[in-house]
PQR file with spaces between the fields and no chain letter, atoms N, CA, C, O and H, PARSE charges and radii, in Angstrom:
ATOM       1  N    UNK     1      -3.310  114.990  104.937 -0.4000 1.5000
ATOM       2  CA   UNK     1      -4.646  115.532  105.075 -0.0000 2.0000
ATOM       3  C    UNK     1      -5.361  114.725  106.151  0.5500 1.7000
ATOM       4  O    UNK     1      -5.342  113.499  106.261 -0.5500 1.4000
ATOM       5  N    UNK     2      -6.021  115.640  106.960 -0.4000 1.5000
ATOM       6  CA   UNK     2      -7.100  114.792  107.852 -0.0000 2.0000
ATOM       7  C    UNK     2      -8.182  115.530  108.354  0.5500 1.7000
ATOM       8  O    UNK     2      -8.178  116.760  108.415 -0.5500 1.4000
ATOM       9  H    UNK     2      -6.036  116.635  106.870  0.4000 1.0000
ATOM      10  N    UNK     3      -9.268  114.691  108.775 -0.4000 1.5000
ATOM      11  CA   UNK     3     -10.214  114.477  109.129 -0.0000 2.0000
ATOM      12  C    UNK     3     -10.068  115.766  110.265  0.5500 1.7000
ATOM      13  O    UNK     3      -9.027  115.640  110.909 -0.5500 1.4000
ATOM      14  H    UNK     3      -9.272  113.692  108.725  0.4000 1.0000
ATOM      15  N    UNK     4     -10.965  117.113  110.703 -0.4000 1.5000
ATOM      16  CA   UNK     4     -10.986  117.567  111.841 -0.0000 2.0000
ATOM      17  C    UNK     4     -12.211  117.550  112.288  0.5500 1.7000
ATOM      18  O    UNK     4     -12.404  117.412  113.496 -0.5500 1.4000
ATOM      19  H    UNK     4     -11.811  117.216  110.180  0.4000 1.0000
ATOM      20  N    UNK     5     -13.225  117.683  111.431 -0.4000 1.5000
ATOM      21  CA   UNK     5     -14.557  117.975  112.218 -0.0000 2.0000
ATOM      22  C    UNK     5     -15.835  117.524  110.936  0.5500 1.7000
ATOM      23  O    UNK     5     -15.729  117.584  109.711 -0.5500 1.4000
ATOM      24  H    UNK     5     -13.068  117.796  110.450  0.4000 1.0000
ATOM      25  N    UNK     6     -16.999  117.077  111.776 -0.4000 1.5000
ATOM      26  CA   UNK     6     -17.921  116.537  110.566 -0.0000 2.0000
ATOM      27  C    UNK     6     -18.798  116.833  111.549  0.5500 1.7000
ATOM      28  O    UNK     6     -18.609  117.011  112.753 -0.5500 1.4000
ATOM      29  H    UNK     6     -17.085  117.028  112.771  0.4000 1.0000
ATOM      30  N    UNK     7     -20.373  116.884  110.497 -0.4000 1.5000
ATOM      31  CA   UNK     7     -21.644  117.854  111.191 -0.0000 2.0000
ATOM      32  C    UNK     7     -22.705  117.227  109.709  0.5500 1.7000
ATOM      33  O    UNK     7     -22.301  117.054  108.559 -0.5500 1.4000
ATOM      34  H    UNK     7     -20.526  116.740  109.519  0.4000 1.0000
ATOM      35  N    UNK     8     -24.061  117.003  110.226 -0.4000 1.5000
ATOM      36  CA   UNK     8     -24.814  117.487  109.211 -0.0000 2.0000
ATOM      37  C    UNK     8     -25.026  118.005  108.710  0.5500 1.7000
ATOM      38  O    UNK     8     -25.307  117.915  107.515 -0.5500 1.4000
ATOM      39  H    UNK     8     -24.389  117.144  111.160  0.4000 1.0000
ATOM      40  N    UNK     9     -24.980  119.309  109.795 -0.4000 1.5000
ATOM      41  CA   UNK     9     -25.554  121.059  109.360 -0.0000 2.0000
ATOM      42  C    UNK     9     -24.494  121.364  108.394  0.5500 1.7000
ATOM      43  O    UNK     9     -23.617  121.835  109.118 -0.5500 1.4000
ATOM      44  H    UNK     9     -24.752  119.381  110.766  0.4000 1.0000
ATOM      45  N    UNK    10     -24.080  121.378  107.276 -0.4000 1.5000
ATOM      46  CA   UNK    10     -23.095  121.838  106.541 -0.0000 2.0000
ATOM      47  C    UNK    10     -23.078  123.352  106.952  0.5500 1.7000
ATOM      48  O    UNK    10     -21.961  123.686  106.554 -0.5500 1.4000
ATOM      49  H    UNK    10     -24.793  120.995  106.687  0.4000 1.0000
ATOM      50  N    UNK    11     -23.707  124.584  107.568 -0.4000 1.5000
ATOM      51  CA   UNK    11     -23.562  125.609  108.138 -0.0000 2.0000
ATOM      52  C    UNK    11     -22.883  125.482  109.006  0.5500 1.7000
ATOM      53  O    UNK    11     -22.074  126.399  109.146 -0.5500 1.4000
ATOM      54  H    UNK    11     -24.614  124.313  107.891  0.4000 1.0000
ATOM      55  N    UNK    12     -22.838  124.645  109.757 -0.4000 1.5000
ATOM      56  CA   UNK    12     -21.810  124.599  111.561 -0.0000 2.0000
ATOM      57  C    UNK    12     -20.472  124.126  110.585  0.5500 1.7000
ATOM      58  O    UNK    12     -19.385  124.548  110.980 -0.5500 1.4000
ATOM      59  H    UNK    12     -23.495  123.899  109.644  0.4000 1.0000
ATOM      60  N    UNK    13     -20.472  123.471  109.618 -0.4000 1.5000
ATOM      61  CA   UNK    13     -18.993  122.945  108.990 -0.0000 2.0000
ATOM      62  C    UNK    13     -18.570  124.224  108.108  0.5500 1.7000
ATOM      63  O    UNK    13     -17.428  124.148  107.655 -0.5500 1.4000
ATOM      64  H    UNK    13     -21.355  123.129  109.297  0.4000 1.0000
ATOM      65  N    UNK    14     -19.253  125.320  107.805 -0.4000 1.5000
ATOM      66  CA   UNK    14     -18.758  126.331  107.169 -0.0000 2.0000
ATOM      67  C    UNK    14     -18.115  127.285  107.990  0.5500 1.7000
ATOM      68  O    UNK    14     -17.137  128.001  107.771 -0.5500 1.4000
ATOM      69  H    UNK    14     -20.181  125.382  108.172  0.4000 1.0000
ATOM      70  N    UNK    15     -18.784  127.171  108.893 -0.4000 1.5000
ATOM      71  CA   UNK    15     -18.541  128.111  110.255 -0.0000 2.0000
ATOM      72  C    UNK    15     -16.621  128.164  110.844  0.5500 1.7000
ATOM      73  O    UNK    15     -15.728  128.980  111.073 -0.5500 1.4000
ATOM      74  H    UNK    15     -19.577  126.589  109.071  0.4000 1.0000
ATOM      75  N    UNK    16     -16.939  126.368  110.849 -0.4000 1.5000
ATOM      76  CA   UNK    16     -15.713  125.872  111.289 -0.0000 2.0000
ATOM      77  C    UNK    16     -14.555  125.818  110.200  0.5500 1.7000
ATOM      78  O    UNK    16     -13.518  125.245  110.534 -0.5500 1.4000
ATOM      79  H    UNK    16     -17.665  125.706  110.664  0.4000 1.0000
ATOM      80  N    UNK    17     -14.621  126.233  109.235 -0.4000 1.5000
ATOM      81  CA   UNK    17     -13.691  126.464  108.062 -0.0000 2.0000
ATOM      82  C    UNK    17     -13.253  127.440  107.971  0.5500 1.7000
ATOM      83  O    UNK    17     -12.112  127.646  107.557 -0.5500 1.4000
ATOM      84  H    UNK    17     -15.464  126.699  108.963  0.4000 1.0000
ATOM      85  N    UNK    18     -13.948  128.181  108.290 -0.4000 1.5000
ATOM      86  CA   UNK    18     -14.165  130.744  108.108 -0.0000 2.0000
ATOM      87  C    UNK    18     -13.134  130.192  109.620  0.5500 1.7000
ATOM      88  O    UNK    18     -11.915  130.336  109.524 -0.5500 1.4000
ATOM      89  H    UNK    18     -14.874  128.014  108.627  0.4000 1.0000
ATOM      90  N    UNK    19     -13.564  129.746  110.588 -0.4000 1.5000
ATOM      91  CA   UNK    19     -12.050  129.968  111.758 -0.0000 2.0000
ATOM      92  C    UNK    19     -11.112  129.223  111.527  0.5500 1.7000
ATOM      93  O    UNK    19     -10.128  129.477  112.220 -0.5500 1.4000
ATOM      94  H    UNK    19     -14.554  129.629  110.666  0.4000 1.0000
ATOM      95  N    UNK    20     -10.989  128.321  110.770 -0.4000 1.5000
ATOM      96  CA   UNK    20      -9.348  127.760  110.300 -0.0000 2.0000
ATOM      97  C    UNK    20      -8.932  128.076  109.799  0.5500 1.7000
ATOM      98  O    UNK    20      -7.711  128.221  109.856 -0.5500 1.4000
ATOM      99  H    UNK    20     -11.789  128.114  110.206  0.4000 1.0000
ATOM     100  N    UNK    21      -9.992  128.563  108.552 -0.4000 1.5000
ATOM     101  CA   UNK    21      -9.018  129.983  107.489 -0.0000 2.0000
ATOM     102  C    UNK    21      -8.927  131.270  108.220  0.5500 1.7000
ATOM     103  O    UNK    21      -8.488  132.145  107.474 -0.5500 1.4000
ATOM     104  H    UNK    21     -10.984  128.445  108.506  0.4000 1.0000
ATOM     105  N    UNK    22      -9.027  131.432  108.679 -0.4000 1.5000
ATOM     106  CA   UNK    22      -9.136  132.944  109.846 -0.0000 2.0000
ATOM     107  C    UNK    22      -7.756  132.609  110.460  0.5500 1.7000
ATOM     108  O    UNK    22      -6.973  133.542  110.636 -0.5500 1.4000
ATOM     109  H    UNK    22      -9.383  130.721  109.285  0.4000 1.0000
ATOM     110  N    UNK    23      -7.346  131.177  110.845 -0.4000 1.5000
ATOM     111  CA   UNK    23      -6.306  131.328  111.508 -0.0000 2.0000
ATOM     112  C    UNK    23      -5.103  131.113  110.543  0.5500 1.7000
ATOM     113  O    UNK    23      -3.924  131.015  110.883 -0.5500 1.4000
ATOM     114  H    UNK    23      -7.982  130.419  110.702  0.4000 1.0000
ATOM     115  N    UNK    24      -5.616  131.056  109.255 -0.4000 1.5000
ATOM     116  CA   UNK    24      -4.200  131.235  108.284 -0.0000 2.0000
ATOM     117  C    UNK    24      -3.832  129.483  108.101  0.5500 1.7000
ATOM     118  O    UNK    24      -2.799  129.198  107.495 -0.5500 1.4000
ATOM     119  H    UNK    24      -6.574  131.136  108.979  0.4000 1.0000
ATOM     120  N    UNK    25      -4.569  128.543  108.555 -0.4000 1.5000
ATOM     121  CA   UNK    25      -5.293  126.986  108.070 -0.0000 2.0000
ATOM     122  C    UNK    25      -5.331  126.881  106.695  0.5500 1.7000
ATOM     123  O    UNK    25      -6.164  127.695  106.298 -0.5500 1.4000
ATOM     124  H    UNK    25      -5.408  128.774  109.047  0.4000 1.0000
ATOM     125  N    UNK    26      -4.915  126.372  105.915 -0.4000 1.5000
ATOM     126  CA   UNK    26      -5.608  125.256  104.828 -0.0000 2.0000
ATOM     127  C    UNK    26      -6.247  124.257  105.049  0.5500 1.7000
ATOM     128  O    UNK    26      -5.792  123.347  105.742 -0.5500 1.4000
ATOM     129  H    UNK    26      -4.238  125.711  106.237  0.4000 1.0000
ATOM     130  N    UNK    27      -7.719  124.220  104.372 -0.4000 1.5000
ATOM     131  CA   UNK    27      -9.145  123.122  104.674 -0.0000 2.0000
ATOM     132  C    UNK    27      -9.660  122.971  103.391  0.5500 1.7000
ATOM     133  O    UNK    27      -9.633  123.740  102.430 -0.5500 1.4000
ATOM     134  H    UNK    27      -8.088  124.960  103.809  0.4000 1.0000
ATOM     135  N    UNK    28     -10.082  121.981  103.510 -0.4000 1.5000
ATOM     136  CA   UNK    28     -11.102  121.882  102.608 -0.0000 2.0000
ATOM     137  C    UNK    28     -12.100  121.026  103.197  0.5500 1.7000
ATOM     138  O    UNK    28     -11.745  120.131  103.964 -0.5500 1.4000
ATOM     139  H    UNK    28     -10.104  121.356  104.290  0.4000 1.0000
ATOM     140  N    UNK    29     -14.133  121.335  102.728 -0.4000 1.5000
ATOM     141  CA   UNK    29     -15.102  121.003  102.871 -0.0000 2.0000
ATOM     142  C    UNK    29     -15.139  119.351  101.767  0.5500 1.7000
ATOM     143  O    UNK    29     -14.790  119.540  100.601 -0.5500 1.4000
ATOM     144  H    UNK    29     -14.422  122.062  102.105  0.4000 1.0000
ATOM     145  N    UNK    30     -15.495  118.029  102.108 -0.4000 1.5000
ATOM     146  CA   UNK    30     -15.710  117.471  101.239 -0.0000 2.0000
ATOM     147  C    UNK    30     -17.425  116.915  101.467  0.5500 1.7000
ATOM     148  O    UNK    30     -17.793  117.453  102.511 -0.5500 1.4000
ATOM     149  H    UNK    30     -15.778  117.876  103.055  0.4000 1.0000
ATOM     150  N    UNK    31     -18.187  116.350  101.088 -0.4000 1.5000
ATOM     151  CA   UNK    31     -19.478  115.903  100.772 -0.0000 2.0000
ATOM     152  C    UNK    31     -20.692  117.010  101.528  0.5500 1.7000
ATOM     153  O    UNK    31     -21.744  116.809  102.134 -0.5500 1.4000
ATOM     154  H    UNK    31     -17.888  115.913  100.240  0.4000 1.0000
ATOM     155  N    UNK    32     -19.993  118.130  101.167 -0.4000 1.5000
ATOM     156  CA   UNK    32     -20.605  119.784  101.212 -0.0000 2.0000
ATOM     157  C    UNK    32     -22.320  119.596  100.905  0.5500 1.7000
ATOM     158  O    UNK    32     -23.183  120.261  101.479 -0.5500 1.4000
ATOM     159  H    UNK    32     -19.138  118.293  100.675  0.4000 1.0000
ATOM     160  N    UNK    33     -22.588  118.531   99.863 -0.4000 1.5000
ATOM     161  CA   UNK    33     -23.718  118.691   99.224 -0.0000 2.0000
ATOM     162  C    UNK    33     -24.266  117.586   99.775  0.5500 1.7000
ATOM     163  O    UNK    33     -25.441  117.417  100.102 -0.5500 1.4000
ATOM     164  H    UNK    33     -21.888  117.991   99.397  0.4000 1.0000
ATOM     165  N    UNK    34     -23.494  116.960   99.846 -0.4000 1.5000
ATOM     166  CA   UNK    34     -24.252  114.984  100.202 -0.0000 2.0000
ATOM     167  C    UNK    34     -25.553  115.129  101.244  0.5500 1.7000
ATOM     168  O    UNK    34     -26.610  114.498  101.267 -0.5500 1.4000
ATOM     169  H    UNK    34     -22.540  117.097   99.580  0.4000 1.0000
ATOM     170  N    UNK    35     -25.098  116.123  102.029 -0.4000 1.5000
ATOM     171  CA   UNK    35     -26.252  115.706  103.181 -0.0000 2.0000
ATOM     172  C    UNK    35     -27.614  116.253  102.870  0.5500 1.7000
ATOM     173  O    UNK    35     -28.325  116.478  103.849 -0.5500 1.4000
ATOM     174  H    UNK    35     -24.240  116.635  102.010  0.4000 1.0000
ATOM     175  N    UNK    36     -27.974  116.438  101.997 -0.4000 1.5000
ATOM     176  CA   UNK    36     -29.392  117.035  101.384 -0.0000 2.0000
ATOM     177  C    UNK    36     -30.384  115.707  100.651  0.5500 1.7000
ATOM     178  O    UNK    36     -31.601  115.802  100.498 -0.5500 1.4000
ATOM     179  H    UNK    36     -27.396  116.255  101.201  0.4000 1.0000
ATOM     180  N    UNK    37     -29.744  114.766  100.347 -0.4000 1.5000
ATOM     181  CA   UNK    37     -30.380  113.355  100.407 -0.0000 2.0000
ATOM     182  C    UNK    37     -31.020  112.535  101.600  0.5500 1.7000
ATOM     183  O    UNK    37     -31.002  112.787  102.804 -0.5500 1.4000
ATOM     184  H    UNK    37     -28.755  114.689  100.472  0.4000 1.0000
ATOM     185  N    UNK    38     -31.625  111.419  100.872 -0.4000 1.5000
ATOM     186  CA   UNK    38     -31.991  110.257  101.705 -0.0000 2.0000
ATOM     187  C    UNK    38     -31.029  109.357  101.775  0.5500 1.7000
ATOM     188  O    UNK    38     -30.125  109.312  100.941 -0.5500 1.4000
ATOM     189  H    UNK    38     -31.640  111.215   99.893  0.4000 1.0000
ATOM     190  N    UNK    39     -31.146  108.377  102.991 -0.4000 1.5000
ATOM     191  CA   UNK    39     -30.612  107.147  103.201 -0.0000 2.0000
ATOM     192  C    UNK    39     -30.584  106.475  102.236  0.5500 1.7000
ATOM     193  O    UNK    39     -31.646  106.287  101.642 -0.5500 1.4000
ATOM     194  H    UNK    39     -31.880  108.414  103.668  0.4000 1.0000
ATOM     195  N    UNK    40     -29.452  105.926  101.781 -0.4000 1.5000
ATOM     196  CA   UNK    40     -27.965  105.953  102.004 -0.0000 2.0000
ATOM     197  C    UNK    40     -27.242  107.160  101.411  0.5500 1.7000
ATOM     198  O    UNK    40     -26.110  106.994  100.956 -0.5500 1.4000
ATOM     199  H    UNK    40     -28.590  106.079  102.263  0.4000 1.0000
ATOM     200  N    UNK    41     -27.778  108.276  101.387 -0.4000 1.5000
ATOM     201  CA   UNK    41     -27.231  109.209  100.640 -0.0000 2.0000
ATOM     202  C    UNK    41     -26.712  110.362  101.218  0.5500 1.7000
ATOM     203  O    UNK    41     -25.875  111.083  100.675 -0.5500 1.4000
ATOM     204  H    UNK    41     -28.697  108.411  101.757  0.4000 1.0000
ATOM     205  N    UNK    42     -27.266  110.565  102.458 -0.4000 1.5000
ATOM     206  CA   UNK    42     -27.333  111.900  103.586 -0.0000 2.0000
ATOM     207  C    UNK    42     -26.169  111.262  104.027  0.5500 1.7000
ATOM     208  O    UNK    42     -26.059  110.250  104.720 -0.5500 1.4000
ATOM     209  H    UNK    42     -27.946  109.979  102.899  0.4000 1.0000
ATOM     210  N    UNK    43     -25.001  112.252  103.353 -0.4000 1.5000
ATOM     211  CA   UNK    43     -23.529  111.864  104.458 -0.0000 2.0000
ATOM     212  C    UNK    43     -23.386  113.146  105.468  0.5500 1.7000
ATOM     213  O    UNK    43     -23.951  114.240  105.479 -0.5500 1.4000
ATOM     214  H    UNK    43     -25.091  113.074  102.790  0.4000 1.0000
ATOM     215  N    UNK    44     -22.426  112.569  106.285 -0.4000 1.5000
ATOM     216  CA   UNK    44     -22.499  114.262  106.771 -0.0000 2.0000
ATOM     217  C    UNK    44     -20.762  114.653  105.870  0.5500 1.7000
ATOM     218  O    UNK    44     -19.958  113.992  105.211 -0.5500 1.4000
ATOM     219  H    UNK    44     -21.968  111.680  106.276  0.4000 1.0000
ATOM     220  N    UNK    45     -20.922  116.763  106.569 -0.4000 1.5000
ATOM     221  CA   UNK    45     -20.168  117.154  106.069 -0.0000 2.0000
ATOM     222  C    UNK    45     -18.849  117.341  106.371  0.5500 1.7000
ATOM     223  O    UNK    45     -18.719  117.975  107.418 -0.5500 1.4000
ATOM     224  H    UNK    45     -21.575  117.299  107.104  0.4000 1.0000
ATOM     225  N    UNK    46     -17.679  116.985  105.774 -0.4000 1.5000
ATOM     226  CA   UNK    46     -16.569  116.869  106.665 -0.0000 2.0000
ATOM     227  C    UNK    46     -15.512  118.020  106.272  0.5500 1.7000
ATOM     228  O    UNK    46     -15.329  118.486  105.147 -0.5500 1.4000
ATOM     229  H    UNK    46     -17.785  116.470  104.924  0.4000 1.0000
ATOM     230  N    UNK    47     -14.892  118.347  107.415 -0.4000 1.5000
ATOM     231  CA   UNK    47     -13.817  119.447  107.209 -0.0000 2.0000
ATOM     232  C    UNK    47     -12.578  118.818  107.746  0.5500 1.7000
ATOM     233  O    UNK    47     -12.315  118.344  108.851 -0.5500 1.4000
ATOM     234  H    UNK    47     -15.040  117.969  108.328  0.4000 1.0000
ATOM     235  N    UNK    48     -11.870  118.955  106.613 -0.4000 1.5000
ATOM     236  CA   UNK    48     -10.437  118.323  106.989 -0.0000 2.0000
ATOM     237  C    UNK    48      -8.894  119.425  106.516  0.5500 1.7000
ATOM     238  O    UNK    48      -8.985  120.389  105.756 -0.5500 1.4000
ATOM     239  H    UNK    48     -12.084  119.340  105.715  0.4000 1.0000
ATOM     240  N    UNK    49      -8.067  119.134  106.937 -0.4000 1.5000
ATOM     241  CA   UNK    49      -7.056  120.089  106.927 -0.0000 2.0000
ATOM     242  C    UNK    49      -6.027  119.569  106.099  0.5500 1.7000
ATOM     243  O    UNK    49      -5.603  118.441  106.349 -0.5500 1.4000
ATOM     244  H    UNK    49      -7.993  118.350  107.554  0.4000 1.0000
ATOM     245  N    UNK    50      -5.609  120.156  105.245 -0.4000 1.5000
ATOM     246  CA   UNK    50      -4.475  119.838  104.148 -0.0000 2.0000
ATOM     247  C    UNK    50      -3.073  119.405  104.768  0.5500 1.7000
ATOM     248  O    UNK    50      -2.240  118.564  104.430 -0.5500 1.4000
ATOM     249  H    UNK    50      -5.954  121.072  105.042  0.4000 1.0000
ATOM     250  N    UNK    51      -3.120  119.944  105.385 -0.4000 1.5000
ATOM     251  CA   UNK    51      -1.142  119.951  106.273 -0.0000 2.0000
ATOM     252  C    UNK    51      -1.371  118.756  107.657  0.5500 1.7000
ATOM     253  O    UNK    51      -2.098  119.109  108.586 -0.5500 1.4000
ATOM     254  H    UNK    51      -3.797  120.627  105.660  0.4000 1.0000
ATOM     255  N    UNK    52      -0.854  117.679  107.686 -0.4000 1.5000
ATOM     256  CA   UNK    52      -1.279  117.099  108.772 -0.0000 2.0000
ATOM     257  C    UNK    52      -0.182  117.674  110.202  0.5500 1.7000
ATOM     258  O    UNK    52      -0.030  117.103  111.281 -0.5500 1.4000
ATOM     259  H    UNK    52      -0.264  117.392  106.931  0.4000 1.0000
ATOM     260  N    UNK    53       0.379  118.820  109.779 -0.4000 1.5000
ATOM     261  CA   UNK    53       1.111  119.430  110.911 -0.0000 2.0000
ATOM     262  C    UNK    53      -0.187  120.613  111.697  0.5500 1.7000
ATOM     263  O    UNK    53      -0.062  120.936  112.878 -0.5500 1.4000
ATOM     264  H    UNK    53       0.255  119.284  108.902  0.4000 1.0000
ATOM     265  N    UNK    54      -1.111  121.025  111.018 -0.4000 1.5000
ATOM     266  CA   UNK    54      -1.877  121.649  111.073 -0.0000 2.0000
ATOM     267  C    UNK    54      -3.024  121.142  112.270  0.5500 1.7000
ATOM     268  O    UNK    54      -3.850  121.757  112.945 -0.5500 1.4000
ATOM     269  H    UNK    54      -1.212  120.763  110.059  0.4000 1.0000
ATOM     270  N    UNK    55      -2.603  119.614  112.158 -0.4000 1.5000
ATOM     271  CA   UNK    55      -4.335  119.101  112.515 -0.0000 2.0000
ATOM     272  C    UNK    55      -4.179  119.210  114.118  0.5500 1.7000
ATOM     273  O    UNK    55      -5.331  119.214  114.552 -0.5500 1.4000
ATOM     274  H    UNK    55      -1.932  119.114  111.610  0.4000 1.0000
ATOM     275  N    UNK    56      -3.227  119.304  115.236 -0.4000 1.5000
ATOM     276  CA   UNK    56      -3.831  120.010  116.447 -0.0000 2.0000
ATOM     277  C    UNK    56      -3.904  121.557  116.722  0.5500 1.7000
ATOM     278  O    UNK    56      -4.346  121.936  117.807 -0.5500 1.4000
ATOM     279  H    UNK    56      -2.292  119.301  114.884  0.4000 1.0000
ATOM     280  N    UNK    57      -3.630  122.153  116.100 -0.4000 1.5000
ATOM     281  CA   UNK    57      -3.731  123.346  115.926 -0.0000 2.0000
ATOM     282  C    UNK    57      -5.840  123.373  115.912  0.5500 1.7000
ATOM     283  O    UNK    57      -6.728  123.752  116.676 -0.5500 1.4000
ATOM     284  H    UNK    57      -3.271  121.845  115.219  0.4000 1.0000
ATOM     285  N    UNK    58      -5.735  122.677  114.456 -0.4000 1.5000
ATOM     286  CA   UNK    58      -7.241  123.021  114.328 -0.0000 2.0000
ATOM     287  C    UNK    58      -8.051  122.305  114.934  0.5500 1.7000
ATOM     288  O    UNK    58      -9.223  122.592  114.687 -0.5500 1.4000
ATOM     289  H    UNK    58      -5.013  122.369  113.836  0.4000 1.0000
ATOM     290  N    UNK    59      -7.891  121.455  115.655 -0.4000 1.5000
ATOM     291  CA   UNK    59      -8.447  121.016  116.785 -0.0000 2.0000
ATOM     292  C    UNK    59      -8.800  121.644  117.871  0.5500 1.7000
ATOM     293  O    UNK    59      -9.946  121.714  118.315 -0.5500 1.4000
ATOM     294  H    UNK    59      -6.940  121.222  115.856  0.4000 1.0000
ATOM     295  N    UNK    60      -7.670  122.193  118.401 -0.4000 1.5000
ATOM     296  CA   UNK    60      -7.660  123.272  119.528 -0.0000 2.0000
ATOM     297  C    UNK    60      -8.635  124.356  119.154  0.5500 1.7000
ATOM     298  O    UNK    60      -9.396  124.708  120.055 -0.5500 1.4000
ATOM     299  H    UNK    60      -6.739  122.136  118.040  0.4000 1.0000
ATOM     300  N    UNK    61      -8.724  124.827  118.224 -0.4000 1.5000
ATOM     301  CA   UNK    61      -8.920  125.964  117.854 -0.0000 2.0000
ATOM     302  C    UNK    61     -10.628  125.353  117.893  0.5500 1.7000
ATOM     303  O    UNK    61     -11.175  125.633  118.960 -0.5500 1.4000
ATOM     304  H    UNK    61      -8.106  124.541  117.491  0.4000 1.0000
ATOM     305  N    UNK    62     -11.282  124.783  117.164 -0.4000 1.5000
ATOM     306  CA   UNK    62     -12.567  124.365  117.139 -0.0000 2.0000
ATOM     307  C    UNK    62     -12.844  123.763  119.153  0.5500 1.7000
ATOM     308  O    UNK    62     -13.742  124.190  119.879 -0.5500 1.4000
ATOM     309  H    UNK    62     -10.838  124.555  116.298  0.4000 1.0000
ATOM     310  N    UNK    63     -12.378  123.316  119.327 -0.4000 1.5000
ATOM     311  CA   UNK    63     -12.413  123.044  120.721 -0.0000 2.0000
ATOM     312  C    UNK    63     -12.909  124.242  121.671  0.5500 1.7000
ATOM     313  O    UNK    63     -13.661  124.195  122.645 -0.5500 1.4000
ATOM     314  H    UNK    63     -11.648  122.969  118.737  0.4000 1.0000
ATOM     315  N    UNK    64     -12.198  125.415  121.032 -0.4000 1.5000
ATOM     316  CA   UNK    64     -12.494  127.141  121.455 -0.0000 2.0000
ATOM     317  C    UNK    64     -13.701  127.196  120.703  0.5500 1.7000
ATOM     318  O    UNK    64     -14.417  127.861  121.452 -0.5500 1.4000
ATOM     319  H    UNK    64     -11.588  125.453  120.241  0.4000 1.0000
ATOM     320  N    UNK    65     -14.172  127.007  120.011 -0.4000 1.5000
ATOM     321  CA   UNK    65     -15.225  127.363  119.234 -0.0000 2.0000
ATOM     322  C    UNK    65     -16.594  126.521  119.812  0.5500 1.7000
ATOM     323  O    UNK    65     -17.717  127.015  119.707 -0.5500 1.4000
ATOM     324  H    UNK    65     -13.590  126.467  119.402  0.4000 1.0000
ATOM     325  N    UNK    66     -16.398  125.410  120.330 -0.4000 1.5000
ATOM     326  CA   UNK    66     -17.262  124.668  121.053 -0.0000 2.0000
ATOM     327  C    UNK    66     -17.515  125.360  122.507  0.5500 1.7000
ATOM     328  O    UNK    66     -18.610  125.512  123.049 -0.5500 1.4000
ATOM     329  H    UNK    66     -15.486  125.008  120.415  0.4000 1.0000
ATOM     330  N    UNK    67     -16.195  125.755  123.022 -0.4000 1.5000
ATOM     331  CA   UNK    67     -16.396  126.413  124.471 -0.0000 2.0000
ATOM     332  C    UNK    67     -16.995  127.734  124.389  0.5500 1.7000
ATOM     333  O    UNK    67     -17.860  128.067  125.199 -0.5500 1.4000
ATOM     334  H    UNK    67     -15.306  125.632  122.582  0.4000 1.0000
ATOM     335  N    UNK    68     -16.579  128.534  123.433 -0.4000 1.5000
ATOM     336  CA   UNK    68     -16.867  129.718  122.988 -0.0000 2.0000
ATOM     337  C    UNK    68     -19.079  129.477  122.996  0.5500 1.7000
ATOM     338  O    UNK    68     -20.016  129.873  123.689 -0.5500 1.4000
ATOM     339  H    UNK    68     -15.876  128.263  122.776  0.4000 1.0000
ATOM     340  N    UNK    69     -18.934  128.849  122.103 -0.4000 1.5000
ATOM     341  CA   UNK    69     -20.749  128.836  121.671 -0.0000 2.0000
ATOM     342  C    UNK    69     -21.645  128.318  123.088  0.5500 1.7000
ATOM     343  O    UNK    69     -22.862  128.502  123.099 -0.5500 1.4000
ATOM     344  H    UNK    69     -18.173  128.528  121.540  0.4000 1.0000
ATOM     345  N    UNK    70     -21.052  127.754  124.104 -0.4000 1.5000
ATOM     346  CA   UNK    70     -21.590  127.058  125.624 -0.0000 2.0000
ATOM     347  C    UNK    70     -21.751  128.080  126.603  0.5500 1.7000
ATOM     348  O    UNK    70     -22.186  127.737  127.702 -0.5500 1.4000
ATOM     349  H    UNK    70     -20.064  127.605  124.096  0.4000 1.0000
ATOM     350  N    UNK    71     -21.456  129.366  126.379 -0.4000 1.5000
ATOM     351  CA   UNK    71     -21.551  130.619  127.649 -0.0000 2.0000
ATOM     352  C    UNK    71     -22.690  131.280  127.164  0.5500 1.7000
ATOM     353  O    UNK    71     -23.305  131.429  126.108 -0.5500 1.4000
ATOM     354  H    UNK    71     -21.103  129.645  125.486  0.4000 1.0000
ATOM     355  N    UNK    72     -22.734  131.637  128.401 -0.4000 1.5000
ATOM     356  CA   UNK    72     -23.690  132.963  128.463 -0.0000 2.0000
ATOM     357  C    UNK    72     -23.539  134.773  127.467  0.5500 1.7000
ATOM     358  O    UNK    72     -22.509  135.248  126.990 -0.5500 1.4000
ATOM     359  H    UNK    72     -22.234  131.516  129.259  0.4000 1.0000
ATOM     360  N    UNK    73     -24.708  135.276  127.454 -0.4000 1.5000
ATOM     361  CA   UNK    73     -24.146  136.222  127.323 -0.0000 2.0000
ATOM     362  C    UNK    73     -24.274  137.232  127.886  0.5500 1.7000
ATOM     363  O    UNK    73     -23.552  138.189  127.608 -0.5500 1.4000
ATOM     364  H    UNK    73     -25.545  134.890  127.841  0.4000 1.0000
């Protein structure tokens, strides 16, 4: 299991889960809730991938998702 992507916005980390599972990915969201606290409590939210054969795949793939959201329309 590892680490692919972490965000405050737990929305931008949901986002990024719906396209790893979209690509047929196993993920899971962990401290989903944490970031709705105060210091020391506001963690951010992390999305990590079950299969560590998986993890440039979903890298790449969010990498598209970063380039993707930077254009015009």
């Amino acid at each position: 299991m590892k680490l692919v992507y972490r965000h405050d916005n737990s929305a931008l980390v949901g986002l990024a889960k719906g396209l790893l599972e979209d690509a047929g990915l196993e993920v899971v969201i962990k401290n989903e809730f944490a970031g709705s606290g105060f210091p020391p409590y506001n963690q951010e939210s992390e999305l990590w991938v079950l299969s560590d054969e998986d993890f440039e795949k979903a890298v790449s793939l969010l990498a598209d998702m970063n380039t993707e959201e930077g254009k015009d329309s």
